[in-house]
C-alpha positions in Angstrom: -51.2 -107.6 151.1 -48.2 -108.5 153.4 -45.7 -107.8 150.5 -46.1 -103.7 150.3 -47.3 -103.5 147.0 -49.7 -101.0 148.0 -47.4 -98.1 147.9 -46.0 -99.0 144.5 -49.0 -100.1 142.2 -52.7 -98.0 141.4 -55.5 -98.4 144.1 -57.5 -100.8 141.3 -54.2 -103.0 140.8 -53.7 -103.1 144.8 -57.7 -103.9 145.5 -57.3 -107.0 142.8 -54.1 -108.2 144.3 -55.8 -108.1 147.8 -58.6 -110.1 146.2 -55.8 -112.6 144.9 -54.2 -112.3 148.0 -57.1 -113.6 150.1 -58.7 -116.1 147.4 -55.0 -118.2 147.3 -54.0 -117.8 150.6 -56.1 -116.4 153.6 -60.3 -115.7 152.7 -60.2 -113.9 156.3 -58.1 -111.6 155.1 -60.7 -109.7 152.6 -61.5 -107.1 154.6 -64.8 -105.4 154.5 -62.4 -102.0 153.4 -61.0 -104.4 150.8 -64.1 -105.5 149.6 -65.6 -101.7 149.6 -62.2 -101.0 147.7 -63.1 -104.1 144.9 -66.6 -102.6 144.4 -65.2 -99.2 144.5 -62.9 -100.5 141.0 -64.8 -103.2 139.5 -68.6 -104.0 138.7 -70.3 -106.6 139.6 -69.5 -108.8 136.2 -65.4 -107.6 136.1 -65.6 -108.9 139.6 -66.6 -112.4 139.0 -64.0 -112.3 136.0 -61.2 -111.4 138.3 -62.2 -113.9 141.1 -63.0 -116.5 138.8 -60.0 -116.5 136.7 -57.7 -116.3 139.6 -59.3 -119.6 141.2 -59.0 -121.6 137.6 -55.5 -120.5 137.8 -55.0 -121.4 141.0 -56.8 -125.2 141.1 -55.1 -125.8 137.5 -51.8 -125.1 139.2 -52.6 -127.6 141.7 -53.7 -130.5 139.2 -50.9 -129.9 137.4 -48.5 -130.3 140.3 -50.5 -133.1 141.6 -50.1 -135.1 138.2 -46.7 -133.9 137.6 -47.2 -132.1 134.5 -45.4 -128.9 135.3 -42.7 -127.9 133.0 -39.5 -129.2 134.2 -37.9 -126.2 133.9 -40.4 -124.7 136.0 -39.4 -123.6 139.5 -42.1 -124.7 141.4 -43.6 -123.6 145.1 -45.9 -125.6 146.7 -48.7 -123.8 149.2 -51.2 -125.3 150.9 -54.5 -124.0 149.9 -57.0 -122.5 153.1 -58.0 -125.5 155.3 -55.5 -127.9 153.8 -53.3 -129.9 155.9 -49.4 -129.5 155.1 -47.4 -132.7 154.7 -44.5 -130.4 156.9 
C-alpha cells in the first residue's frame, strides 16, 4: 500500500487492502510477504470471496463508466486497469 494505511488499520484489514491494492492497480505488487500475510488472515474460501468481490466491483465500475450510467452526482476517477493503454 503506497497510501500508509498500514500503521493505522489491523494486520487482516492492511493484508486485504494490499490484495485490493494489487488486484485494481499493480498485480506485481502482491508480494510473496503479502500473499503469506493473506493466507496468514483468510482461508482459502474467504480469500476467493475477497478477491472476487473486489474484481466484480472493479469491472462493474468500468461498464458503468463506459456506458455512462454513473450517478451524476457521482465524482468520478478514471484509472486505467493493468496493461491498458491511457488515452493521456
Amino acid at each position: 500500500m503506497r497510501d500508509g494505511y498500514e500503521g493505522v488499520v489491523a494486520p487482516k484489514e492492511a493484508a486485504a487492502l494490499a490484495l485490493t491494492d494489487a488486484l485494481i492497480g499493480d498485480p506485481d505488487a502482491l508480494t510473496p510477504a503479502a500473499r503469506d500475510a493473506l493466507l496468514s488472515h483468510f482461508d482459502d474460501g474467504e480469500l476467493a470471496e475477497l478477491a472476487l468481490g473486489v474484481g466484480l466491483f472493479f469491472g462493474l465500475s468500468k461498464v458503468l463508466v463506459a456506458l455512462g450510467l454513473e450517478p451524476e452526482s457521482m465524482p468520478t476517477t478514471i484509472l486505467p486497469a493493468p496493461g491498458s493503454v491511457s488515452a493521456g
